[in-house]
N, C-alpha and C positions, 0 to 999 in steps of 0.2 A: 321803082320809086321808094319801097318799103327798105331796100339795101342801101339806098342813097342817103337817107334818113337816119338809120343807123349810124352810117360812116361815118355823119356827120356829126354827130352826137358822140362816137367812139373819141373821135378828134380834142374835138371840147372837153371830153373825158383828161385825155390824154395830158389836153395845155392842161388845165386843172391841176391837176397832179404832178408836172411839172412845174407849175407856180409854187405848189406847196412846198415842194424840196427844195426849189431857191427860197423858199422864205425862210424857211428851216433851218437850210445851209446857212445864212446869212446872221441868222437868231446866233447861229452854234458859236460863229466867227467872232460875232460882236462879245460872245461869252469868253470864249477864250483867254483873253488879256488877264482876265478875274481868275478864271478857273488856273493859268498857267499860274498866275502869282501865288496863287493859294498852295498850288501844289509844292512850289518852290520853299514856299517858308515851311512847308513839313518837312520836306527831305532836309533843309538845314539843319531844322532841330532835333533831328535823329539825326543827327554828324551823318548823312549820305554824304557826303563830301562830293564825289564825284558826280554821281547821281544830278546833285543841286547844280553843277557846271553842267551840264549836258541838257537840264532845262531853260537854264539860262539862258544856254545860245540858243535853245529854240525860240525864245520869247526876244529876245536879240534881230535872229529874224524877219521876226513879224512883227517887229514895230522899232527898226531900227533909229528913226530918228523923235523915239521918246525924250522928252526931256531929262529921264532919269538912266538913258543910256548909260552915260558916262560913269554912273553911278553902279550900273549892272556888271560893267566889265571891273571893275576895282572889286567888285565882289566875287568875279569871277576868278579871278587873283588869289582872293584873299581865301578861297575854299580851296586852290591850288595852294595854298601855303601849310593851311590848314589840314590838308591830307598829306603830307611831305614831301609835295612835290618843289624841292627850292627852286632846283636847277629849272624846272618849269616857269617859274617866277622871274629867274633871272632871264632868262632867253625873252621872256613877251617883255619885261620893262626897261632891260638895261637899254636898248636902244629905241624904246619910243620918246617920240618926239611930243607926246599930245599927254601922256600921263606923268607929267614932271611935278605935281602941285606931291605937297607935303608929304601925304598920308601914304600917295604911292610912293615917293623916297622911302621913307620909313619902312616902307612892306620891304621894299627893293633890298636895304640898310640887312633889313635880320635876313632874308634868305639868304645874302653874302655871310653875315654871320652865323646861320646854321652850319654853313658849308666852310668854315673857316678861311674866306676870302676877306681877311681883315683888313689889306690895304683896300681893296672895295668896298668895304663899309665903311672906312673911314671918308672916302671920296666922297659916299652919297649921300652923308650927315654932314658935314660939310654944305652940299650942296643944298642941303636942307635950311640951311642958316643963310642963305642966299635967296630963299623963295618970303622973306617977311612971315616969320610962321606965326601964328596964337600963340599966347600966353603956356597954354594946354601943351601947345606940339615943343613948346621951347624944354619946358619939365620934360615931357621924353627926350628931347634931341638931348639935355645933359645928362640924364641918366641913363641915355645908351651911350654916349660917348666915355664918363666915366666906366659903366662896363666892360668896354672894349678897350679902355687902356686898364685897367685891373689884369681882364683877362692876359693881357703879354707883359703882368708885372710890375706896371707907369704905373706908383701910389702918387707919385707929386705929377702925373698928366691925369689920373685920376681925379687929385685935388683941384686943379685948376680947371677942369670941363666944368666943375660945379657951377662954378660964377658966370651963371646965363642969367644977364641981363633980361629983367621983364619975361621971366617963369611963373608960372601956377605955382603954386604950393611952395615959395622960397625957405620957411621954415624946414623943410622936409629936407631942401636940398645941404640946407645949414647945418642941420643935425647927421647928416651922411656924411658933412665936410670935418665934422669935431669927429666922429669914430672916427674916419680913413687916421686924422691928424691924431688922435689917443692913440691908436691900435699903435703905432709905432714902426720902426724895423719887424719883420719877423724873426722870431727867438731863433735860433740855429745851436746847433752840440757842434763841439770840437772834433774833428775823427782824432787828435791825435790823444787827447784824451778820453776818447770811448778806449780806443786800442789799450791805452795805460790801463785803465779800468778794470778790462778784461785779463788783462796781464796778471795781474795784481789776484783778483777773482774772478777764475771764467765764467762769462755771461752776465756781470754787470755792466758790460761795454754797451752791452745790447740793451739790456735795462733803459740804461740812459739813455738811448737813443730812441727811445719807447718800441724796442720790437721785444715785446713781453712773450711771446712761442722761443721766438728764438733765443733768449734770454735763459728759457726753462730746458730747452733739447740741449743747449751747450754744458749743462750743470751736470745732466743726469748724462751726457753722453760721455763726458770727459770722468765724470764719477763710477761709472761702470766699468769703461776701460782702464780709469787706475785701479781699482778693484779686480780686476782679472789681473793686470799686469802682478799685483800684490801676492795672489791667489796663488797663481804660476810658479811663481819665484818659491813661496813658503813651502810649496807642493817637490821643490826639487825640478822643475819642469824647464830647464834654464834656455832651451830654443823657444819654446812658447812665452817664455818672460821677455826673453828679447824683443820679440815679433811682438806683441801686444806692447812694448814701452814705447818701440818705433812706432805703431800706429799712432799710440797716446798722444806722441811729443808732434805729431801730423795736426790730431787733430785738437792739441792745443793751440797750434801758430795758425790754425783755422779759426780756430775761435778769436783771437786777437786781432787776424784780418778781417774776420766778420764783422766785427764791431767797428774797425773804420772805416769800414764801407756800408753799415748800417746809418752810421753819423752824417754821409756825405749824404746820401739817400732822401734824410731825413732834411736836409737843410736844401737839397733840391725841390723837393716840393713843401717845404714851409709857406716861399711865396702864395705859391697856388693855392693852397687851403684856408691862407688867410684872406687872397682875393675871394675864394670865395665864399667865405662866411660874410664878407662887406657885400657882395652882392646879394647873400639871398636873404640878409637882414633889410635891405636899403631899395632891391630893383625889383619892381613887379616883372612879371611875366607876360609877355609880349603877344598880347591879343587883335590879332589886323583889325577886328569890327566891334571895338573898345569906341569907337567914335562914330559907330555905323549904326541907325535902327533897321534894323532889315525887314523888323514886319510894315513899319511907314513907306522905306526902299518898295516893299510889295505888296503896298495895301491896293 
């Protein structure tokens, strides 16, 4: 009787404390959403980068049909972008069918553009200008489009991306469209007269074409060598005067080709230096969650 009584009571024991860990379990569960978001928005703001995607998708998960889903995965993206993974970026959006709205174009847009896939970026601004963007995403779509013609040289596809119709901040865009239009041609040097230049005096070839080392090693190398060849000669040394005039008259016609190939050098990357002083006067820097609160995303 007295065993049967126990057992009983063992039992009762047992549910008991069974009930308590489901309730507990259950407490924990309900906690979770709170506790994942929280942790999420730390790991963001220590740039864990990756870290922050691997929470993500846990909370993804476990509450896949949140309303801020859609929201979760564009961040998920964006901290792929943000740790340099492009090609990462390029693979999940270039062929989704569901993340076409603006902002993921735009993310889409620069990971082609980290990656120097400029006829793909130009496709997916473009296609950006086909989704009806905000006032906001219009200001970026033309100052990523003038970018991306700067960068391959286009000043006048550069100047005409400006004129987006119904942008944020038109002023700004107006004032990028006078430099591009003041800046001008880029200044370029002549090779054929760096070469006279230098002809005339070696290492003003190079002066002018602004390589100021090279400029100074042409002066003192060709002043040396005439100076020994002098030296030789004065000395009675008439094989070492020969041999030291020949090198001299070597690396005199070096010096002369230096300079015309210093000049061409010089007028090869004029463009680019001038694109890029208009960009980093003119284009901010291209932040995925410039438009995203991500402590709201994971309040």
């Amino acid at each position: 009787m007295r065993r049967s009584v126990n057992h009983a009571a063992g039992k009762r024991g047992a549910a008991l404390l069974l009930a308590f860990a489901l309730c507990a379990s259950a407490a924990r569960a309900q906690d979770f959403p709170a506790q994942q978001k929280s942790f999420i928005r730390a790991l963001f703001e220590d740039r864990n980068y990756f870290s922050a995607i691997a929470e993500t998708r846990r909370l993804l998960v476990y509450a896949p049909g949140d309303a801020r889903a859609r929201d979760w995965r564009y961040f998920l993206e964006a901290n792929y972008f943000l740790g340099g993974q492009h090609m990462t970026v390029i693979a999940h959006l270039a062929g989704s069918s569901v993340m076409r709205d603006p902002g993921s174009l735009l993310l889409l847009s620069r990971a082609y553009f980290a990656k120097r896939m400029y006829t793909e970026c130009a496709r997916t601004l473009d296609e950006i200008a086909l989704r009806n963007p905000d006032p906001d995403m219009r200001l970026e779509l033309a100052l990523r489009r003038a970018e991306l013609a700067l960068t391959g040289g286009g000043f006048v596809e550069a100047r005409a991306a400006l004129d987006e119709p119904g942008a944020a901040s038109p002023d700004a865009l107006a004032l990028f469209a006078r430099d591009i239009e003041s800046s001008g041609p880029p200044a370029y040097r002549s090779p054929a007269l760096a070469a006279l230049f230098s002809a005339a005096l070696p290492g003003s070839g190079q002066l002018y074409a602004g390589r100021w080392a090279d400029a100074l090693v042409s002066v003192f190398a060709l002043a040396a060598l005439s100076y020994g060849t002098w030296r030789a000669s004065a000395d009675g040394q008439r094989g070492a005067a020969v041999s030291l005039g020949f090198i001299t008259g070597l690396a005199y016609a070096g010096t002369v080709y230096g300079a015309w190939n210093a000049a061409r050098a010089f007028n090869a990357a004029a463009p680019s230096q001038l694109a890029s002083a208009l960009i980093a006067r003119h284009v901010p820097g291209y932040d995925p969650m410039k438009h995203v609160d991500y402590k709201r995303l994971f309040e």
